[in-house]
C-alpha positions in Angstrom: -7.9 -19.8 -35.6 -8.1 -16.5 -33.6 -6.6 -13.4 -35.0 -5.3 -10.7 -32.9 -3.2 -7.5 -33.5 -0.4 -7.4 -31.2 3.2 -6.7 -32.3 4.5 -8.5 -29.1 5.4 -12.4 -28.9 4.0 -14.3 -25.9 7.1 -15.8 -24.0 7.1 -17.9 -20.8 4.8 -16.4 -17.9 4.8 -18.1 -14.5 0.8 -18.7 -13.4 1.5 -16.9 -10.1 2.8 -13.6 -9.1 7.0 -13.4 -9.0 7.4 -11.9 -5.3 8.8 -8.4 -6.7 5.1 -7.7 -8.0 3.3 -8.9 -5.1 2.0 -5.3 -4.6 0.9 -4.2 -8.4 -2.8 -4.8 -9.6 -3.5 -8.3 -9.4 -5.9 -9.3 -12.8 -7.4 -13.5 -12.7 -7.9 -14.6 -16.7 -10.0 -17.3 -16.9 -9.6 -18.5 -20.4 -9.2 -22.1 -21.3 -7.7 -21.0 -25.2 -3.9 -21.6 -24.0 -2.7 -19.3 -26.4 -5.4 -16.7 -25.7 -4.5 -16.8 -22.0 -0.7 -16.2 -22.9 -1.0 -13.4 -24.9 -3.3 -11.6 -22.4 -0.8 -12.7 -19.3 2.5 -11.2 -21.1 1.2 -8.1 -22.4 -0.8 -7.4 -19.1 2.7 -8.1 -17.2 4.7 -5.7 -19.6 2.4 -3.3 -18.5 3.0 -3.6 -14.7 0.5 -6.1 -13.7 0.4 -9.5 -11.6 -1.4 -12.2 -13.7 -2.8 -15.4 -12.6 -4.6 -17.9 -15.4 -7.0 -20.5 -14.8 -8.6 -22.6 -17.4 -11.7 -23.6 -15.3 -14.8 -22.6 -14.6 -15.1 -24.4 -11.4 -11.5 -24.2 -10.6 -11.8 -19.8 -11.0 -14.8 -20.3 -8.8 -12.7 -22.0 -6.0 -9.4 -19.1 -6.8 -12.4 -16.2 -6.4 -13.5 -17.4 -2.9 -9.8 -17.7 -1.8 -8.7 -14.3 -2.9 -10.4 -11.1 -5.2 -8.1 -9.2 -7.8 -8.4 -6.0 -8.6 -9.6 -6.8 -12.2 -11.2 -10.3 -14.0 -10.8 -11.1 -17.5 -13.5 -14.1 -17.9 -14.5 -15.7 -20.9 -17.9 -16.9 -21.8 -17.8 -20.4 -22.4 -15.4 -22.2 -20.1 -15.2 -25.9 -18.6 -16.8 -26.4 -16.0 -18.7 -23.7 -15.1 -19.8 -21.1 -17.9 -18.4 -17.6 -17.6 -22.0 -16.1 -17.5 -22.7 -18.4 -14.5 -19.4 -17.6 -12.4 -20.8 -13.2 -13.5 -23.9 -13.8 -12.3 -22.9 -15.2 -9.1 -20.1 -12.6 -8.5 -22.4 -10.3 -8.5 -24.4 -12.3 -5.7 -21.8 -12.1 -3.1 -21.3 -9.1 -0.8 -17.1 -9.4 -1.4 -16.8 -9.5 -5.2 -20.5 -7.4 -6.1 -18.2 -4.4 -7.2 -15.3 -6.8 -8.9 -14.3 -5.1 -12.3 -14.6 -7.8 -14.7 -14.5 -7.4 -18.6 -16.0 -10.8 -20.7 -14.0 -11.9 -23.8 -15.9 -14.5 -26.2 -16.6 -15.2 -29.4 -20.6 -13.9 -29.6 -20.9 -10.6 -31.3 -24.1 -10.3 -31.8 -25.7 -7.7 -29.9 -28.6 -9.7 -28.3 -25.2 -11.3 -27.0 -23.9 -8.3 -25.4 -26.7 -7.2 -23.9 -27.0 -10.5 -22.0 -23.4 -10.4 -20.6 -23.6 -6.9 -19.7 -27.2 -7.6 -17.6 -25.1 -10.2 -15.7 -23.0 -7.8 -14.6 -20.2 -7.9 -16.6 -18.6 -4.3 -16.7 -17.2 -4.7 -20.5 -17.9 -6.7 -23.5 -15.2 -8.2 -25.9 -15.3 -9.9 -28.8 -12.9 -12.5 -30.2 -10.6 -11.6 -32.2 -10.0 -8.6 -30.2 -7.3 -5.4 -30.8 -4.6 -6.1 -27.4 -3.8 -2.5 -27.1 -7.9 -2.0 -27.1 -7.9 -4.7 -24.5 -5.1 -2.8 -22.0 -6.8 0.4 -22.1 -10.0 -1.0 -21.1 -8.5 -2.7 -18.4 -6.7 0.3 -17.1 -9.9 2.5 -17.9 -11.8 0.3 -15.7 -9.1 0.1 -12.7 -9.1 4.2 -12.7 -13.3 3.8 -12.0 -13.2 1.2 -9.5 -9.7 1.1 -8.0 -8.0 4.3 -8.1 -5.9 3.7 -5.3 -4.1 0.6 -7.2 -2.9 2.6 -9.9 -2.4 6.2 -7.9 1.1 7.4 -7.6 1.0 8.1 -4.3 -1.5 7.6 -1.4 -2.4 9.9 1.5 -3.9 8.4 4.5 -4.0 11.4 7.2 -0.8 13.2 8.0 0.6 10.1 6.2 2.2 10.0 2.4 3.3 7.2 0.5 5.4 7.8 -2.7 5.0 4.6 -5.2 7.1 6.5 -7.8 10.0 7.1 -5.7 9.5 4.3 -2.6 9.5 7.1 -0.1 7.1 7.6 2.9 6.6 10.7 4.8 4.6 11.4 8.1 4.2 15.0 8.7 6.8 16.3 6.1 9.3 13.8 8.0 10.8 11.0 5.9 10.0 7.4 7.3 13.0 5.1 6.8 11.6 2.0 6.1 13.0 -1.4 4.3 11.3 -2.9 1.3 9.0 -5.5 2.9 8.1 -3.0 5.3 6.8 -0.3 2.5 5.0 -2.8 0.5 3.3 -4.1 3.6 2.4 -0.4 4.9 1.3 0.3 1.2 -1.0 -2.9 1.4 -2.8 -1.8 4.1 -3.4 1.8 3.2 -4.6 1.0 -0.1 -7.8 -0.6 2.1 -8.4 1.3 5.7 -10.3 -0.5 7.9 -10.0 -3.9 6.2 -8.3 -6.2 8.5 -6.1 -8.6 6.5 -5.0 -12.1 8.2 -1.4 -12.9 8.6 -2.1 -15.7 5.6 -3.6 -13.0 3.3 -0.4 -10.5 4.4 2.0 -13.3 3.2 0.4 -13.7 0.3 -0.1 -9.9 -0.8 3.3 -9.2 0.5 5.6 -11.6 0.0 3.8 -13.7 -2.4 1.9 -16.9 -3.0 5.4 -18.7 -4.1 7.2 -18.1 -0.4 7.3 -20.6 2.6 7.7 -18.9 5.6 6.2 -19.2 8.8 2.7 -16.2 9.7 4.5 -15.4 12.7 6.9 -13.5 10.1 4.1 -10.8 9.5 4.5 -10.3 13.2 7.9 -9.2 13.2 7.6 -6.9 10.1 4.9 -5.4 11.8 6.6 -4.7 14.7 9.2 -2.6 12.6 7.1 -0.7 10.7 5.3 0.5 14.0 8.5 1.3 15.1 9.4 3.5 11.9 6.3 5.4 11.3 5.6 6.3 14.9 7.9 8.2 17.6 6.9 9.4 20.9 3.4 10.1 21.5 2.7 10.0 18.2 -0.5 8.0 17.2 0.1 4.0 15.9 -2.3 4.0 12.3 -1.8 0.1 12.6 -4.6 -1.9 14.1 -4.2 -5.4 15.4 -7.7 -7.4 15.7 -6.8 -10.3 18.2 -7.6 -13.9 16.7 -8.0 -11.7 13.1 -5.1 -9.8 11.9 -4.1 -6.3 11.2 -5.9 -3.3 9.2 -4.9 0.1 8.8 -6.6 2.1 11.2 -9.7 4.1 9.3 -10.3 6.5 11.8 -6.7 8.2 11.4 -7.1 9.6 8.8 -10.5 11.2 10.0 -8.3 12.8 13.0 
């Protein structure tokens, strides 16, 4: 039986995102410990961030191709495929080479560690582990890789977006904009230049438990170009014909 010191009570966690999140710092825990996995999902969601938990080796391998978060817990020995394995081969491919991703398992010694961490594993941590050790490493790690996910606010050219207070600006003018619009604006400055399919906007934005139709992301589009640009003012939005929509990484340069 795992020990771990934590004051909080797991309670009921849903697997995927709740729609009001969508835009916080998405962390995958691959675990297959059930209890392990629980603890890790409510205390990480306390704190602010969207948690998804797979048991699988294999199965994380399939989630990891669909979408990258921002931050992987994995643990070492897993069903499937091992968590060493699914390391080594993140580290292989072009889109998840710079993935933050801390190991949790049982092995301590320090032949062990050295191992995981010449993977590629960022961090190394052993079972039991200390929770509130656990969160600061995760949010230690998110201010290396991802700074953008955790900044208050984010300045993309003349452009300033408030997370603290939901407000936008553009040139010391206030932008008006409704809540799907802000968190789809904030979704694509957080990456200039990435162009994001409508499928991958829905999911961001709205989230993965939503039905609604691509040509949605259209529409919402279409206001927000309407709100952050008047008169001859330059559109930061992209749209990639056949692809999607990116914000513009040259507007910021101008």
């Amino acid at each position: 039986m795992q020990t771990f010191t934590n004051e909080s009570k797991p309670v009921s966690v849903n697997d995927r995102r709740p729609r009001n999140e969508a835009t916080a710092p998405r962390i995958l825990i691959v675990e297959d410990e059930p209890a392990i996995a629980l603890l890790l999902a409510y205390n990480l969601e306390a704190a602010g961030f969207t948690v998804e938990r797979i048991e699988r080796g294999d199965e994380a391998e399939i989630r990891l191709a669909e979408e990258v978060p921002d931050l992987l817990i994995l643990d070492w020995m897993l069903p499937g495929v091992s968590g060493l394995e699914i390391c080594r081969r993140l580290r292989a491919r072009e889109a998840t080479k710079g993935l933050p991703v801390i190991m949790l398992t049982a092995r301590g010694e320090e032949q062990e560690r050295v191992r995981g961490l010449s993977v590629g594993a960022d961090d190394y941590v052993v079972k039991p582990f200390s929770v509130p050790e656990l969160m600061a490493r995760v949010h230690a790690l998110l201010r290396r890789s991802r700074p953008e996910r955790i900044a208050t606010k984010l300045q993309r050219g003349p452009i300033e977006l408030d997370r603290e207070t939901r407000r936008v600006h553009r040139n010391g003018r206030e932008l008006h904009l409704g809540p799907t619009e802000f968190r789809l604006l904030e979704h694509l400055m957080e990456k200039p230049g990435r162009v994001f399919s409508r499928a991958q906007l829905l999911d961001a934005v709205w989230g993965l438990s939503i039905d609604i139709d691509e040509r949605t992301v259209d529409v919402h589009i279409g206001r927000l170009r309407k709100a952050i640009s008047r008169g001859r003012e330059r559109d930061p939005l992209r749209t990639v014909r056949g692809a999607g929509y990116s914000f513009d990484e040259t507007f910021e340069r101008d």
